[in-house]
C-alpha angles and dihedrals in degrees: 000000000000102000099061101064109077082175088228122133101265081232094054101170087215103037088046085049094045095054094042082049078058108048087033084061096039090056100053084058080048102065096043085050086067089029098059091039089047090049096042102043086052089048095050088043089050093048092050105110102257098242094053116104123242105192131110130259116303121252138102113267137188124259114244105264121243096250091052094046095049086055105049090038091047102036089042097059087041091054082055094047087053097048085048091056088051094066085065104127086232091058102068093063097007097063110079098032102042095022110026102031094052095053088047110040090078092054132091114291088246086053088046087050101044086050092044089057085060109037076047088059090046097040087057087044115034109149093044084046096046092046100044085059103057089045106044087048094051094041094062096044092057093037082056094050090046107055107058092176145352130047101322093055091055094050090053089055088047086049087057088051099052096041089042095047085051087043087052101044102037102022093035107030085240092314084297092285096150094035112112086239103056109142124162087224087070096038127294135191096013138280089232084050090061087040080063106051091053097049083054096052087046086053100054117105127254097265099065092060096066090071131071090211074086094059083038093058095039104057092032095056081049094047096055087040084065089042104057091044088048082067088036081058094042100047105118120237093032090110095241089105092063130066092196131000111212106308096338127091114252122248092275112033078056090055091043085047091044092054088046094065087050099115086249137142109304088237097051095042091046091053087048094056101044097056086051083057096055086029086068097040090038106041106128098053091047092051091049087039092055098037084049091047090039094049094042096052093047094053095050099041082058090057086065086207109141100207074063105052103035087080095030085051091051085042095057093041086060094052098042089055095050090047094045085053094033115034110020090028103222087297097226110077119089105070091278110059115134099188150345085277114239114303097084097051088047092049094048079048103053087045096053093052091051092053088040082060098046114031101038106163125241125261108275118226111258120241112244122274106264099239090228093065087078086060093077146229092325086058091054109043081054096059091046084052090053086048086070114050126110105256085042090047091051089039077053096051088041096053088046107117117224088259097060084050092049090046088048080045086055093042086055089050088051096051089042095061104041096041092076085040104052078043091058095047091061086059107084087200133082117255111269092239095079089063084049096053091060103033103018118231136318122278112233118223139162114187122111115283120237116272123241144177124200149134130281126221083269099053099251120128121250132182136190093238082054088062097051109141104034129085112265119215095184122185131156127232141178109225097209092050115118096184116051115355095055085064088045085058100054086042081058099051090041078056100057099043092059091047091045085116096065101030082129090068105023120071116193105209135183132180125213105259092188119092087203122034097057101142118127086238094066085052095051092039092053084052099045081057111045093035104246101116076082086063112102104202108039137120135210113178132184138157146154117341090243088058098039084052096056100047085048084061112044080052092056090241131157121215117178118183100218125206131312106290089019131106127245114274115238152159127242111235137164129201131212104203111183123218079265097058085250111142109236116180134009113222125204102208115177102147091230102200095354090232126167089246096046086048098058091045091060091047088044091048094052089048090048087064109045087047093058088044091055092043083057100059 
């Protein structure tokens, strides 16, 4: 999956300061988003006349129910935690190619390939990715914390449901359900899946919890979930069977080894270790232990007796908590944990349906039909008139709760993440920072550049003098290289294409940086293969070694011929030339991995510059 990768070092010391500079930033927004509601919502309250009411519509509601209540309070504070995780420095360059491409490299090539269009969007953006991440996820847990009831409260748990269906199909490969390994002890089907089914029992309205068919559906379609993994657990061949297989360690006892090695507490990593270690003498009786517990959970979850599933919940809740320790490992240690993985989420779950089915609260008296409903649609049209205008709008605000204004707050945070993010998407090109991760950033200059006359790939001369005017990008590149200047050259044509706009006023140059191959064919050659003979207005220019020479050396460039069968030895450099023929910056321009991220940064930082030259003029 060739878009995940950036090649960076997942601890970039530029890159990691770069995305702290950002939240950092973004905090800081943050804080005056709930500043500005806070001071505005105490001023209209205190501008409210004293004898008008600020209190809702009257009526008798229901109270939220317990099992509601248990999943916004404990999802919500989950949703923190992750967003949390996701402010890890690791996180901004690490997530798609040590995250994101693992989980998906066993799955199905479309899969591969719908996960790769979106660890290719973070690894051009990381820090506008990274950051969206942590806000949008807070965002939604407070948001959760915030709205008890009402539409607002809906909407949080909706909100759940959107961000948690993109976290399970892009960040989860749809929770590896159609990975060969899938197995409900490491995971399935997804921690963001079960994110998502309690967003959407949050989101349901208050009728439907004044009924214990709610409690009855949830735990059966949990109970057939178990079930079916109990089979999934059971299917021979799979390699759960098996602590070890020959000399190699089983399915399972390879999941347990891998989490061990996670940089995590002493204690945790040495219990870990040591239940790889009976998991691989002892196979055969975990993996019966888990299909029986798994089978027998699921059956009587789907009797939706509750005598039965008392025992078989606290059951459950026992074995997710030792899978959750033993197996996944808590899922969040290491530097690039997301999340606490998927047990807790199934364990709170399985206990709201049981106190859905239980405690289902009584039916709440309805307030009385208005008598101008029954005026029609012109009646109505008039009181949502009156709704807006502005003294109902302020006697709104005032008779807001501190929670409404903290749900409008988390709205802000979520607006506030994925706002940069949705920016960045309309760029085709890869953020700047990651040139500058491998080469720092450009040297500003302003002195006149050295002049220079040559030959172009079609044998016309060119000098600089002759380009004065335009806006010069100048870089220098062997024809017969196979490393670096190859990938120059792309950076160069990706280049030209985004400034296709202003070719008029933009000229893309290179020089020969080869003593010896100097022919106009190797020049023509080096275009046809790069593709930038289809560049308009680009420029390859060669010439005699003397003259080549020269120019080298009025750039301060060092050129070495190595020995016989080896290429010539080099540097990678870039050059900024004003309309005036002043040089303006000084690139370093060594391609670093030659990724396609890191590509398309060089050929955005090049863009970048001719763009603020061209603004200036």
């Amino acid at each position: 999956m060739p878009g995940m990768n950036s090649g960076l070092n997942i601890s970039d010391p530029t890159v990691v300061a770069a995305f702290k500079a950002a939240l950092l930033h973004q905090g800081l927004i943050a804080l005056a988003i709930f500043a500005v509601l806070g001071l505005a919502w105490v001023s209209v309250r205190a501008w409210m006349p004293a004898g008008q009411p600020a209190t809702g519509p009257p009526g008798a509601a229901a109270a939220e129910p317990s099992w509601r209540r248990l999943l916004r309070i404990s999802f919500g504070l989950i949703w923190i935690f992750d967003g949390i995780l996701q402010a890890q420095p690791k996180m901004a360059v690490g997530l798609p190619s040590q995250v994101i491409e693992p989980t998906a490299a066993s799955s199905p090539a479309w899969v591969q390939h719908v996960v790769n269009w979106a660890g290719t969007s973070w690894s051009y953006h990381p820090m506008q990715a990274g950051a969206a991440a942590v806000w949008i996820q807070v965002g939604i847990g407070i948001w959760m914390l915030a709205a008890a009831r009402g539409p607002l409260s809906r909407l949080a748990g909706l909100a759940g449901v959107g961000w948690g269906l993109i976290v399970w199909v892009f960040g989860e490969s749809f929770g590896g359900i159609f990975a060969p390994g899938l197995t409900w002890l490491f995971g399935a089907p997804g921690a963001a899946l079960l994110y998502c089914a309690a967003g959407g029992l949050i989101a349901l309205p208050e009728r439907a919890w004044r009924t214990r068919r709610l409690g009855q559906l949830t735990l059966a379609g949990t109970g057939l979930f178990l079930a079916g993994m109990a089979v999934l657990q059971a299917w021979p061949g799979r390699g759960f069977w098996q602590g070890t297989s020959g000399r190699h360690a089983g399915t399972l006892t390879g999941m347990i080894t891998s989490m061990a090695g996670t940089p995590q507490p002493r204690v945790l990593s040495s219990w870990v270790s040591s239940f790889a270690g009976f998991t691989a003498a002892h196979g055969f009786a975990v993996n019966l232990v888990a299909v029986a517990a798994l089978a027998l959970t699921g059956i009587v979850f789907l009797t939706g007796q509750p005598r039965l599933i008392r025992p078989a919940l606290i059951g459950f809740a026992v074995l997710c908590l030792a899978d959750w320790v033993l197996i996944e490992d808590l899922g969040f240690f290491g530097g690039l944990g997301t999340d606490p993985n998927s047990m807790i989420p199934m364990a709170l779950l399985g206990i709201a349906g049981y106190l859905a089915l239980t405690g289902a609260p009584a039916v709440a008296a309805e307030p009385a039909a208005v008598t101008q409903d029954q005026a029609g649609w012109r009646a109505r049209s008039g009181r949502t008139l009156d709704r807006i205008r502005p003294a109902a709008v302020r006697s709104t605000v005032a008779a807001a709760s501190i929670q409404s204004v903290a749900s409008v707050g988390a709205i802000g945070l979520i607006i506030l993440g994925a706002a940069p993010m949705a920016a960045a998407q309309a760029s085709p090109v890869a953020d700047t920072i990651l040139a500058q991760a491998i080469d720092g950033a450009s040297a500003p200059v302003n002195y006149p550049a050295a002049g220079f006359s040559l030959t172009d790939q079609d044998g016309r001369p060119v000098s600089l003098a002759s380009l004065r005017g335009k806006i010069v990008l100048l870089g220098f590149l062997d024809p017969v290289c196979t490393s670096d200047c190859p990938l120059m050259g792309q950076e160069f044509r990706q280049a030209g294409q985004l400034l296709a706009a202003d070719r008029a006023h933009v000229e893309l140059v290179a020089v020969n940086y080869n003593p010896i191959d100097t022919q106009l064919g190797y020049l023509q050659a080096f275009d046809r293969q790069e593709g930038l003979n289809s560049v308009p207005n680009w420029l390859y220019l060669t010439g005699t070694r003397a003259q080549l020479q020269q120019v080298w050396h009025a750039y301060g460039l060092p050129v070495e011929v190595l020995p016989a069968g080896s290429m010539i030895g080099h540097g990678d450099y870039a050059f900024v030339i004003d309309q005036r023929g002043h040089l303006r910056q000084e690139l370093d321009f060594d391609p670093g991995p030659g990724t396609t991220a890191t590509r398309s940064s060089f050929a955005a930082e090049l863009t970048d510059a001719a763009q603020h030259l061209l603004a200036q003029s």
